[in-house]
LUMKERO-113996 format. One record per atom (N, C-alpha, C): residue number from 1; z, x, y; residue in three letters; atom name. Coordinates in pm, whole numbers. Layout:
N
+------+--------+--------+--------+------+------+
: resi :     c3 :     c1 :     c2 : resn : name :
+------+--------+--------+--------+------+------+
:  NUM :      Z :      X :      Y :  ala :   CA :
...
+------+--------+--------+--------+------+------+
END
This chain:
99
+------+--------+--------+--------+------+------+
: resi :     c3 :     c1 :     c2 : resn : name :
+------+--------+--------+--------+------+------+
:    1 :    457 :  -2484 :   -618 :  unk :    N :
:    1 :    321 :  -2447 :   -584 :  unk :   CA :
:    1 :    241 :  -2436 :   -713 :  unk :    C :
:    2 :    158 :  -2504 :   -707 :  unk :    N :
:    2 :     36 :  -2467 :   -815 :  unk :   CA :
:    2 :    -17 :  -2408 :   -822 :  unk :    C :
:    3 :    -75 :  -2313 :   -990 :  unk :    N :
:    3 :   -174 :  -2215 :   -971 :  unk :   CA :
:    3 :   -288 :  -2207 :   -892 :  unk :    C :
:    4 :   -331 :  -2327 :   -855 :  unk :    N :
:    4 :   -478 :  -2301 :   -792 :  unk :   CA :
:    4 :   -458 :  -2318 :   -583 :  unk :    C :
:    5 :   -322 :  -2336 :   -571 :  unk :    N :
:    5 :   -285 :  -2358 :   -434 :  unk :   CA :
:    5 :   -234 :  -2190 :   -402 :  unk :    C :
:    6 :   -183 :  -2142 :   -510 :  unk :    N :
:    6 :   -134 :  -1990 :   -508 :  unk :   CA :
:    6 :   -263 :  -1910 :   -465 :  unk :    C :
:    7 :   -369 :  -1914 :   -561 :  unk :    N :
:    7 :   -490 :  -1863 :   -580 :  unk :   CA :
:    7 :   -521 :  -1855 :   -433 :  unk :    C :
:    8 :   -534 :  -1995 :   -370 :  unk :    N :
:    8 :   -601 :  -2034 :   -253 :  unk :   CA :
:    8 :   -538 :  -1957 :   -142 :  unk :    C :
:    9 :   -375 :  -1978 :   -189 :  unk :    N :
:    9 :   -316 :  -1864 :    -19 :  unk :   CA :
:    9 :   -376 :  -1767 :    -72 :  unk :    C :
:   10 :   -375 :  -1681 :   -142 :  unk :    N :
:   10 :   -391 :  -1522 :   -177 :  unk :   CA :
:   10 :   -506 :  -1499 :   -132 :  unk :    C :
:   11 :   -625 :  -1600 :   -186 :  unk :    N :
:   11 :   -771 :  -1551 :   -126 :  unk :   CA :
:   11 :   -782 :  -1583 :     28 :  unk :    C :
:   12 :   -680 :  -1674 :    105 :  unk :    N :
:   12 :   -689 :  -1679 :    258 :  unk :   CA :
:   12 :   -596 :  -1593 :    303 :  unk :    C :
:   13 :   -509 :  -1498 :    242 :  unk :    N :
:   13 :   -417 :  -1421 :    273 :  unk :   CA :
:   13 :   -525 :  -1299 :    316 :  unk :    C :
:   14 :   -597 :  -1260 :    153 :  unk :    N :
:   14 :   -698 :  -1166 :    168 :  unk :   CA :
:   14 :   -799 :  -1129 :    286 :  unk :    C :
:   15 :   -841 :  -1286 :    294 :  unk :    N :
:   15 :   -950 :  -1288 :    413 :  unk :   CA :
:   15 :   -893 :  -1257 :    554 :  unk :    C :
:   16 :   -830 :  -1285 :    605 :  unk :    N :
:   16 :   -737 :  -1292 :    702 :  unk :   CA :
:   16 :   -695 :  -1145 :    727 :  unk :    C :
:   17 :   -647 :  -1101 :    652 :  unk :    N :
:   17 :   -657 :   -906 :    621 :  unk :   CA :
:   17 :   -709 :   -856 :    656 :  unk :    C :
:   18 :   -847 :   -918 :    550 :  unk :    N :
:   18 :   -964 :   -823 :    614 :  unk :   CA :
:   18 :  -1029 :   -825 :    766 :  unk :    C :
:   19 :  -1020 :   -979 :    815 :  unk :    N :
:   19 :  -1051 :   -968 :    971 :  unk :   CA :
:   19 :   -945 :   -948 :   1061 :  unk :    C :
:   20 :   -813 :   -943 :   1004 :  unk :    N :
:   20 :   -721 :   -802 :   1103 :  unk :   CA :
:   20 :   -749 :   -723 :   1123 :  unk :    C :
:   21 :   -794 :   -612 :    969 :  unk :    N :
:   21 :   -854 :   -533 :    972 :  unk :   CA :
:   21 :   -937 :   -468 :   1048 :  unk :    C :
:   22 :  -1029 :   -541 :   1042 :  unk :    N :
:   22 :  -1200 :   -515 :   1121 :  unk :   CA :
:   22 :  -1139 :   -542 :   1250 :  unk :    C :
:   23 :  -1079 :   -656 :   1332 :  unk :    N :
:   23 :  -1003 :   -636 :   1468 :  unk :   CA :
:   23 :   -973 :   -515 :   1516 :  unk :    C :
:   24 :   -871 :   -467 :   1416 :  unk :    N :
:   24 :   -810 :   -343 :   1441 :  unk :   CA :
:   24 :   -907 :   -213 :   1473 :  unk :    C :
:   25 :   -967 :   -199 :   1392 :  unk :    N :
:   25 :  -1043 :    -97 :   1460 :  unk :   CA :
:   25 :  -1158 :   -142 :   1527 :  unk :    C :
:   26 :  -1231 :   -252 :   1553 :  unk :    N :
:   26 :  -1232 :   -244 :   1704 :  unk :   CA :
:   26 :  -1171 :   -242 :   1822 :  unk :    C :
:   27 :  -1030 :   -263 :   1795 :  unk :    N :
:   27 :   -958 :   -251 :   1913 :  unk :   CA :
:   27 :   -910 :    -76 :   1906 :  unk :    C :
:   28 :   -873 :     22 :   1817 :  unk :    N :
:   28 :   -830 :    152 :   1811 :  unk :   CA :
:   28 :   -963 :    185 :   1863 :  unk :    C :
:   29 :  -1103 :    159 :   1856 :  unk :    N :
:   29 :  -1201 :    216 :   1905 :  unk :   CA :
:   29 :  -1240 :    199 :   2056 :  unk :    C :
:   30 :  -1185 :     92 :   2107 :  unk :    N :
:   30 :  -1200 :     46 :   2247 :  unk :   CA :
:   30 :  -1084 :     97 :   2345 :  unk :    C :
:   31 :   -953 :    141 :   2287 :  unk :    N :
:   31 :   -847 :    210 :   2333 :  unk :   CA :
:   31 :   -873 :    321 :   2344 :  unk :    C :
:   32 :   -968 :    443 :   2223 :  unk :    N :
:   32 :   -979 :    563 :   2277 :  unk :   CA :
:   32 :  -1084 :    558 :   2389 :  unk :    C :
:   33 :  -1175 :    455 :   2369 :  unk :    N :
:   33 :  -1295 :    457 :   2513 :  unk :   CA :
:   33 :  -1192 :    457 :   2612 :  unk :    C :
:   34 :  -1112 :    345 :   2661 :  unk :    N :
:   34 :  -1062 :    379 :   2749 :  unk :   CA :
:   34 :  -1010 :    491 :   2771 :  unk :    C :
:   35 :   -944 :    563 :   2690 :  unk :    N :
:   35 :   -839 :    657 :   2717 :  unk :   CA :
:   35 :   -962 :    765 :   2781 :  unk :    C :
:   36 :  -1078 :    793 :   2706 :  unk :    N :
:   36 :  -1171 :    865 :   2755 :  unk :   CA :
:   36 :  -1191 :    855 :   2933 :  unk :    C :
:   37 :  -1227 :    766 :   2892 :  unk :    N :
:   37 :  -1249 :    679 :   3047 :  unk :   CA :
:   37 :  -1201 :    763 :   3174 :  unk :    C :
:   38 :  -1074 :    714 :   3157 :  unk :    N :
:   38 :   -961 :    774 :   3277 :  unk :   CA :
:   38 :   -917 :    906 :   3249 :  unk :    C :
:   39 :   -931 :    956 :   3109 :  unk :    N :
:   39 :   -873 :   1088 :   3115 :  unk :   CA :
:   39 :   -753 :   1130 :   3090 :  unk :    C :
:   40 :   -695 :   1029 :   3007 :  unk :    N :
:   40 :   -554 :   1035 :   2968 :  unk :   CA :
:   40 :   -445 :    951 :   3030 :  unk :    C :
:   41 :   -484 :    891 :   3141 :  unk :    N :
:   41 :   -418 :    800 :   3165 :  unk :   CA :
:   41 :   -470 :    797 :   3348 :  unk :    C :
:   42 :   -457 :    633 :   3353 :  unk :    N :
:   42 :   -466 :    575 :   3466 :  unk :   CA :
:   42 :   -517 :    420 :   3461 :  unk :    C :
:   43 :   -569 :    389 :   3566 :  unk :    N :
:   43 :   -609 :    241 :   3570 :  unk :   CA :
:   43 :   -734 :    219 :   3627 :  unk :    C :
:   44 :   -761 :    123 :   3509 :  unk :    N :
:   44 :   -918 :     57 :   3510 :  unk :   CA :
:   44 :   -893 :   -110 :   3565 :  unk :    C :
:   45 :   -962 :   -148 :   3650 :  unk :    N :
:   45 :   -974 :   -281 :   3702 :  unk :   CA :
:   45 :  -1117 :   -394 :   3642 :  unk :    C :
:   46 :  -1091 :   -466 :   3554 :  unk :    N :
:   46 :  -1152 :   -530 :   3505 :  unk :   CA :
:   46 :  -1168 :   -722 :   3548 :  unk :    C :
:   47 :  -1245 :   -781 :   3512 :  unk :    N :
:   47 :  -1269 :   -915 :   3590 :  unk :   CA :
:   47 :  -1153 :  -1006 :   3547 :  unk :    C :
:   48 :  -1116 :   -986 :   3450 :  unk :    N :
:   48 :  -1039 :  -1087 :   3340 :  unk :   CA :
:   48 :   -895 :  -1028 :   3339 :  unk :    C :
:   49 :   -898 :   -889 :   3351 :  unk :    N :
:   49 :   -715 :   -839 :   3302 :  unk :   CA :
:   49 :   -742 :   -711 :   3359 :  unk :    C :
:   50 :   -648 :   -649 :   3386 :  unk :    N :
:   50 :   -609 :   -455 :   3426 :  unk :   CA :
:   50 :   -587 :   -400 :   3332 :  unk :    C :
:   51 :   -599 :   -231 :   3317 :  unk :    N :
:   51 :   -581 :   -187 :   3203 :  unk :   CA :
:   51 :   -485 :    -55 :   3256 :  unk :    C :
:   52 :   -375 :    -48 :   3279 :  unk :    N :
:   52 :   -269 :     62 :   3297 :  unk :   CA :
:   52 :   -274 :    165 :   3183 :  unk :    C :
:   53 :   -334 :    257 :   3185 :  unk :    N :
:   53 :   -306 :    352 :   3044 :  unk :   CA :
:   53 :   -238 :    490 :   3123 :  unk :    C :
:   54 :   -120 :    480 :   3011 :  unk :    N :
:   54 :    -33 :    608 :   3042 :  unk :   CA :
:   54 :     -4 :    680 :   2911 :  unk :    C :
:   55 :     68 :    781 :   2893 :  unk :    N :
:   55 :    152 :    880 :   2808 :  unk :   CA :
:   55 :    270 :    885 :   2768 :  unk :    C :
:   56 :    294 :    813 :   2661 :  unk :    N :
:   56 :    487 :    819 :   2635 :  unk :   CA :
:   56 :    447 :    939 :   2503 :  unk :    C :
:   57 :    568 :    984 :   2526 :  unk :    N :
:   57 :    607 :   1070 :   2386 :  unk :   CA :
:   57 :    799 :   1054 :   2362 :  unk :    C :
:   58 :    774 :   1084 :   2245 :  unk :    N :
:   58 :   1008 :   1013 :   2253 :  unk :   CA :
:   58 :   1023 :   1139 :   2090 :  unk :    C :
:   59 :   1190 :   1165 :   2121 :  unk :    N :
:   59 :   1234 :   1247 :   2041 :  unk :   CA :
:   59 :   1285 :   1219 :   1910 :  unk :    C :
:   60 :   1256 :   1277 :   1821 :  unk :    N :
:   60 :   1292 :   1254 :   1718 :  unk :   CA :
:   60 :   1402 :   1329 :   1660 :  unk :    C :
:   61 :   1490 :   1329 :   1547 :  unk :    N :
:   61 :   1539 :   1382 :   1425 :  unk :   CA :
:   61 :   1495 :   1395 :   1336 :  unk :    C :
:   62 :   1528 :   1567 :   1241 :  unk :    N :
:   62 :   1521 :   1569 :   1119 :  unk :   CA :
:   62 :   1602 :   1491 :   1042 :  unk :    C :
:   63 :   1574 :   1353 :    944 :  unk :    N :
:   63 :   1663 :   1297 :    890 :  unk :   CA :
:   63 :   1748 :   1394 :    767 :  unk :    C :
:   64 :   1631 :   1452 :    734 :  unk :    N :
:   64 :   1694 :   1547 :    590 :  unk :   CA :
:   64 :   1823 :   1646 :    618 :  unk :    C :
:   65 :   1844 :   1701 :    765 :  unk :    N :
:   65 :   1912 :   1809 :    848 :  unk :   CA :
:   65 :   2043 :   1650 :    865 :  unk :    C :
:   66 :   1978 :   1542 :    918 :  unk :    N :
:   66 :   2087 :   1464 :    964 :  unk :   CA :
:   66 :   2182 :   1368 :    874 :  unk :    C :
:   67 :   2155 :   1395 :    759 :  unk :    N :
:   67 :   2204 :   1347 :    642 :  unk :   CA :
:   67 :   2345 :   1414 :    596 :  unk :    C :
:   68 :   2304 :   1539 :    605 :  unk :    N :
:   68 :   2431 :   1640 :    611 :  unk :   CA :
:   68 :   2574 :   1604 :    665 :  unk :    C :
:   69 :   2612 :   1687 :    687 :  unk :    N :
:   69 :   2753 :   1679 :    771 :  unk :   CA :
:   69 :   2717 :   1789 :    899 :  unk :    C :
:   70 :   2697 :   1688 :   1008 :  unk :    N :
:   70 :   2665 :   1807 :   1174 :  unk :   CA :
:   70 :   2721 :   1757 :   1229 :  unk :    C :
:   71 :   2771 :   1897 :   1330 :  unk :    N :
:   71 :   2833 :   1899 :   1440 :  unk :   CA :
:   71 :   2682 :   1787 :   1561 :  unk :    C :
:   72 :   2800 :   1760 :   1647 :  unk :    N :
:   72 :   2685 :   1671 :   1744 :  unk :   CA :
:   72 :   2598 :   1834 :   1780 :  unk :    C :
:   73 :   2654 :   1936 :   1811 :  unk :    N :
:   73 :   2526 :   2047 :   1893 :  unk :   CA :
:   73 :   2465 :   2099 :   1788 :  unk :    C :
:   74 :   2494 :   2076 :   1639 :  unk :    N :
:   74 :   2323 :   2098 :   1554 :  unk :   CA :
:   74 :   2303 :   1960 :   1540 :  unk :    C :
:   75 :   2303 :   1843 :   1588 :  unk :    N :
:   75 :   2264 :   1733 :   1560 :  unk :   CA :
:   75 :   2159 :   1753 :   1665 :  unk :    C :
:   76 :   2202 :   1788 :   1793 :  unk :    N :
:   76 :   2129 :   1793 :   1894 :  unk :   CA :
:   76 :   1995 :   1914 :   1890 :  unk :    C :
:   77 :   2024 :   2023 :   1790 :  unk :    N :
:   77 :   1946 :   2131 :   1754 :  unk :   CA :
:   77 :   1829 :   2075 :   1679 :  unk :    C :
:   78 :   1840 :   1971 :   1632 :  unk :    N :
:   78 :   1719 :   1926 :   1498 :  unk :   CA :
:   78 :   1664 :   1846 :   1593 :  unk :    C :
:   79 :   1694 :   1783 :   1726 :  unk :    N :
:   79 :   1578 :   1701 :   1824 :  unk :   CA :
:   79 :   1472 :   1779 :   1821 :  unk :    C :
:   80 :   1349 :   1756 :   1808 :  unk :    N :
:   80 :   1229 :   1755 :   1849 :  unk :   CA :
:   80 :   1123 :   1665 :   1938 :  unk :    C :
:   81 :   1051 :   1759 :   2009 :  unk :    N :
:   81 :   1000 :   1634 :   2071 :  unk :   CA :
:   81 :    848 :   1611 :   2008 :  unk :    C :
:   82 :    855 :   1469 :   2029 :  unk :    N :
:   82 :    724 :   1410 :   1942 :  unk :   CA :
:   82 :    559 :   1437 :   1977 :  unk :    C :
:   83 :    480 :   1389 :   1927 :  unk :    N :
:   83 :    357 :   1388 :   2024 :  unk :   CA :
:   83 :    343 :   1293 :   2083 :  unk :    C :
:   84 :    299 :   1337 :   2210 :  unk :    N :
:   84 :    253 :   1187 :   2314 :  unk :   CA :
:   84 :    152 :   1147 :   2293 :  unk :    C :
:   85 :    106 :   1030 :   2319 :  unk :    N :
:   85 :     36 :    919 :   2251 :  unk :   CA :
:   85 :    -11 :    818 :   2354 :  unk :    C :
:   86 :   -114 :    783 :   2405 :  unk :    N :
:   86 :   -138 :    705 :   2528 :  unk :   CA :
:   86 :   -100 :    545 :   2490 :  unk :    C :
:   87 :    -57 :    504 :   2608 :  unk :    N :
:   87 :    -25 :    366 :   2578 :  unk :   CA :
:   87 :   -107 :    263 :   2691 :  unk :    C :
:   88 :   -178 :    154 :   2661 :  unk :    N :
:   88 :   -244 :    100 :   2717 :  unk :   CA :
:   88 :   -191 :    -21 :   2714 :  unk :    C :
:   89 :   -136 :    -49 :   2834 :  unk :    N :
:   89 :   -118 :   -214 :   2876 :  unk :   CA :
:   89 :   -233 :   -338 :   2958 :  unk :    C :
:   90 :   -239 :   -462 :   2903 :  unk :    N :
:   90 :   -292 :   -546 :   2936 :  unk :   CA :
:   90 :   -246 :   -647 :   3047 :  unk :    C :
:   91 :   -277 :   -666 :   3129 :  unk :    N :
:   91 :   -237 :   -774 :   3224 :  unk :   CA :
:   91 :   -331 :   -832 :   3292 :  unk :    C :
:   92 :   -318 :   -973 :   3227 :  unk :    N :
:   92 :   -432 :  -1072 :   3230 :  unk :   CA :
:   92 :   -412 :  -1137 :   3406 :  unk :    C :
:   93 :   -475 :  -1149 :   3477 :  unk :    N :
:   93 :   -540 :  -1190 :   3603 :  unk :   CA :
:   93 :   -527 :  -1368 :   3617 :  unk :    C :
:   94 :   -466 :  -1359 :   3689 :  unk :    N :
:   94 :   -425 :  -1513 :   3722 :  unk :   CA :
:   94 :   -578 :  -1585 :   3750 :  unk :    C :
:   95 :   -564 :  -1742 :   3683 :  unk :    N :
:   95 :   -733 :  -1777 :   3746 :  unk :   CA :
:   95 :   -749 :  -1836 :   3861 :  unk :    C :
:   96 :   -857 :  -1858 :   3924 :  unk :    N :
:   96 :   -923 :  -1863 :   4045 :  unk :   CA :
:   96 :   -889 :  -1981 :   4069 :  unk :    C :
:   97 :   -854 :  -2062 :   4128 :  unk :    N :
:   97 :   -848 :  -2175 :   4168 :  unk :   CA :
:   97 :   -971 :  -2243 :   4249 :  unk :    C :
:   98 :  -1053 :  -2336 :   4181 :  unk :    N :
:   98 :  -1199 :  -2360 :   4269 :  unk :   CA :
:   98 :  -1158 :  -2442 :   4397 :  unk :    C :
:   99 :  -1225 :  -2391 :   4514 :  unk :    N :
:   99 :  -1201 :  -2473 :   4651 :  unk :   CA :
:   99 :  -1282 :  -2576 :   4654 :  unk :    C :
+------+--------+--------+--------+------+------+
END
């Protein structure tokens, strides 16, 4: 690869970033609308796709506690449970078939 082909990914690497970027939080900003929406979870019916929003939360370990040497019932003592976090699924709508 040549210096100026290197140059070229890096500055389309860059760009590309940055409109992930900017994606991204329009989409983190359109996820809490929804979440607003319904109220923490439920379903919105839209023309194009459905929007299922629910609540997972999942348990964790202290790694620093699990590094040690534990019995499985203080292994099981350092579970905590996490924060729940809404999860919003997409499911795009089959198209219309014109008669």
């Amino acid at each position: 690869m040549t210096a100026s082909n290197t140059t070229a990914a890096v500055e389309v690497f860059l760009a590309a970033k940055a409109q992930a970027d900017q994606a991204e939080a329009v989409l983190k900003a359109a996820k809490a609308d929804v979440v607003a929406i319904v109220g923490g979870y439920g379903f919105l019916e839209g023309e194009t796709a459905d929007l299922d929003v629910a609540v997972q939360s999942r348990a964790s370990i202290n790694e620093k506690l699990l590094l040690q040497f534990l019995t499985q019932a203080q292994i099981d003592a350092c579970k905590v449970e996490g924060a729940a976090y809404p999860v919003v699924r997409i499911k795009a709508k089959k198209a219309r078939k014109a008669a």
